[in-house]
Every structure is written in C-alpha cells, then in structure tokens.
N, C-alpha and C positions, 0 to 999 in steps of 0.2 A: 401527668394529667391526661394526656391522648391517649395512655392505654385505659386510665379508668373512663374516659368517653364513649370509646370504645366498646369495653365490656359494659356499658349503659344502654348502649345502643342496641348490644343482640336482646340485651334484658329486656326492650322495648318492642323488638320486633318478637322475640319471645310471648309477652304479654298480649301482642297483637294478636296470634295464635288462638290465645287462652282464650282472649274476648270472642272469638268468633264461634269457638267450638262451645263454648257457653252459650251461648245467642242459639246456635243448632239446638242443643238438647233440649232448652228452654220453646224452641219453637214448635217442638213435637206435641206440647200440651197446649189444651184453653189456656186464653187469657187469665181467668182466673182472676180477678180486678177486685173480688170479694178478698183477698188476701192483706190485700191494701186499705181496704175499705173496712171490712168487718171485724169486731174485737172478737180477740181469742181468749185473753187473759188479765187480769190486770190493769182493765181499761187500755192496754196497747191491743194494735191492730195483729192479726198473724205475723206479716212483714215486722211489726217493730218489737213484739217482742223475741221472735227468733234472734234478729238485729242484735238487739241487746244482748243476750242469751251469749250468742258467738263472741261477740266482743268481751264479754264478762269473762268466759274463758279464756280470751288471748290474754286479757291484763292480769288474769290471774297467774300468767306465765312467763310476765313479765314484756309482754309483746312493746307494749308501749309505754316504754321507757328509753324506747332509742329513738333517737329525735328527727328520723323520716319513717319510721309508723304514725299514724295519726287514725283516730278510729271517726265513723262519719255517725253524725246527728247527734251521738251521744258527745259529754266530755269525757273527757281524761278520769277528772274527778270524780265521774257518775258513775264509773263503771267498778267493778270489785278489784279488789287491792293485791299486788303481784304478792303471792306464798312463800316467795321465796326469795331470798336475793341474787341478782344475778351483777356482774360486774356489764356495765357497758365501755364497749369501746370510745371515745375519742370519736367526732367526726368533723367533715368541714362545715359542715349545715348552721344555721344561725337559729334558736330556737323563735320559730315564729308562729302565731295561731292562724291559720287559713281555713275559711270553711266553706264549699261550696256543694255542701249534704243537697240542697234543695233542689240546684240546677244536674246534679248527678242523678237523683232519685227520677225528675222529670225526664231525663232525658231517657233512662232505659224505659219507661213505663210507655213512653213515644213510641221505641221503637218496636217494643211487644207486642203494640196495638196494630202494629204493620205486618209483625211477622206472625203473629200467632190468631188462630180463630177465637173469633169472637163468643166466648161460650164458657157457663161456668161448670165444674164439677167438685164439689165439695170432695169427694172423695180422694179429691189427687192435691187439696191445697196443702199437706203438710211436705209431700217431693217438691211442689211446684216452689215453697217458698224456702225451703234450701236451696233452690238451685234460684231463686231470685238473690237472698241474703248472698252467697255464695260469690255472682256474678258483681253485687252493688260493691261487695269487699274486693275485687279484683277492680275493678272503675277507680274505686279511693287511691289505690294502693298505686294504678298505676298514672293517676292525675297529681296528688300530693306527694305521695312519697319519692319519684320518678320524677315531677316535673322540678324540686324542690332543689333536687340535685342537681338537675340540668341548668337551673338556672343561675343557682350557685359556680357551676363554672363558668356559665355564660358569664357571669358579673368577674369573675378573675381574670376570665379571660383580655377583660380592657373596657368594658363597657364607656362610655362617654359621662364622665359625672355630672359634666356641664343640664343631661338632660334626666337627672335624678327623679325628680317627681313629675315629669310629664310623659302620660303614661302611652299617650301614641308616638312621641319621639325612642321610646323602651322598645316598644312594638315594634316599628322598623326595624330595630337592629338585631331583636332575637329571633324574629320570625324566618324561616325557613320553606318558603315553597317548596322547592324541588326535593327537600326531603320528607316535607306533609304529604306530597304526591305519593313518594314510593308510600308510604304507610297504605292509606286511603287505599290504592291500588292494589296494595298489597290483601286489603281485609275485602276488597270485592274479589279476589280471584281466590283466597279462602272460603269463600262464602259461594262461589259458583263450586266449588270439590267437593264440600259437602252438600252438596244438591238444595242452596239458598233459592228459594226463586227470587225472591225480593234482595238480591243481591245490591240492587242501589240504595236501598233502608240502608244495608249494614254497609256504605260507604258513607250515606251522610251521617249515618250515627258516629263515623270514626271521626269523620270531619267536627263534630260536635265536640268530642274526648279530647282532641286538640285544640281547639278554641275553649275550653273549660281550662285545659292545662297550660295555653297560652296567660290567662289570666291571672294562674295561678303563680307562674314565674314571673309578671309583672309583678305580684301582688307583693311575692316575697323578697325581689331585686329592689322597690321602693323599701320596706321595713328595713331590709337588712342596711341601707344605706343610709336611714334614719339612725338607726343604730349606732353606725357605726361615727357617724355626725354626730 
C-alpha cells in the first residue's frame, strides 16, 4: 500500500504541474465570460456543450467504466455509450456518486476573473473554451478520481469507526497540513516560473482544490462505511 501511496502522490504533484500550466495558457486570453454565458448550440452554453461533446467521446471509449473516472455535470447515463467493450480491471474503490460540478466550475471561473483581463473576444471563444473544458476535466479528475483513492486508503489505513458519520471528527484525522503546504507552495512557485503575477490567486485557488477534495474524501469515507454497515 506505501508504494501505491506513493506513486499517488507524484500523480498529485504531477497534476499540480498540469493545473498551473493550464491556469498560464488560460491567462494569456480575455475572460471571455460569454463562453459560460452565451448559447452555442442546442440550448447549451459554449462551455457546456464542448463539456458534453469531450465527455461523450471519453465514454464512447469506454473512459467511465472504471470506477475512479467520474465525468462532471453530466451523468454516466447522459453521456453516449462505450463502442466497444473493454475489460475493466478490479479496483479497491467502493462505487460511490460524489458530485461537486458546481463548487469545481465556480471556483475556476473565480480564479479567471483574477488572472485574466476583463474583456470579450468572440473571435478566440472556441480556443478559450477547449482550454477551459480542458482544465475543468483536469480539476474533476484530480478532486474525485485522486481524492477517491486517497481516501480509500486513508479509511484502510485504521480510521476510528467510532467516528463514522461525524464528519469533523473524519476531518481531523485525514487532514494534512504540512502536506497541503508543500502543495500550495508548491503551485505559487510554479506560478511565479511561468511569469504568474497573480501568483497568490493560484495559491488560494490550490488551497480551494484541496478543500473540494477534502470534502470529497469525507463524503466518500462516510458512504463507504455506510456500506459497508
């Protein structure tokens, strides 16, 4: 189990990486808030029907079927049907629904409003909202699918059952300062490299991702122990 932690861990600091240098490219363009706002197609917004579009592809591929993928806003069931069959592996994960599309969407659209000029250009909203869809599917990916797993071993690891559904007695005991610092720290001194100026946005935005993904290991530590009750 300490090596699969382990290799969870660079996957995390990995991801750390991705989100910042996302954040960068993303900060080059307008706001572009008409993305979000205005229909493209189908009665969806630009943002949601790219959203969909992307996701439609992954489960056509069979992306989610493995039970720490999880796609955000849409369901499982909304989206087109895998072509082909794929065998899935076995995992430790307990299948649970967690969904926090709302607090994920608000919270990148925050920090956009920080890092990026306030100004539209129609012309650029079909790059801008790849590389928003883009960054929202790296956020999911690494709050539910990442935090999903970490919590799963947090709970093998010995958790106290005695404090099974109280959920700030959970809190104390999975919680990690000194390792949410290095993170945190970790994405403002990325964020200063590539020439952030708003380098404390993209520390409180990390501090956000982990308090999304804190909730989200409580969420699934309470289900799974329901369950298993």
């Amino acid at each position: 189990m300490q090596s699969n932690l382990f290799e969870l861990r660079i996957r995390l600091d990995q991801m750390t990486e991705q989100i910042v240098s996302g954040l960068k490219n993303r900060s080059r363009f307008s706001l572009n808030e008409g993305t979000f706002t205005k229909e493209f197609a189908g009665g969806k917004t630009w943002f949601m029907y790219r959203l969909k579009a992307e996701q439609d592809i992954d489960s056509e591929f069979g992306r989610f079927l493995y039970p720490d993928q999880h796609p955000i806003v849409f369901d499982k069931k909304d989206l087109a049907k895998p072509i082909i069959f794929r065998e899935v592996p076995k995992t430790i994960l307990k299948q649970i629904n967690i969904d926090y599309s709302e607090e994920i969407i608000r919270a990148y659209r925050e920090v956009l409003s920080e890092i990026c000029v306030h100004a539209e250009s129609l012309a650029h909203y079909g790059e801008v909202v790849k590389m928003d869809v883009d960054n929202i599917l790296l956020f999911n990916e690494r709050i539910l699918g990442a935090g999903e797993f970490v919590a799963q071993y947090k709970l093998a690891s010995g958790l106290k059952a005695d404090s099974a559904l109280d959920r700030e007695k959970i809190r104390e005991q999975i919680i990690n300062p000194r390792r949410e610092e290095e993170v945190v720290n970790a994405a403002i001194e990325l964020a200063k490299r590539y020439g952030i100026k708003q380098f404390g946005t993209i520390g409180a935005f990390m501090k956000k991702i982990i308090s999304i993904t804190t909730e989200v290991e409580i969420d699934y530590i309470i289900s799974a122990l329901k369950v298993k009750n």
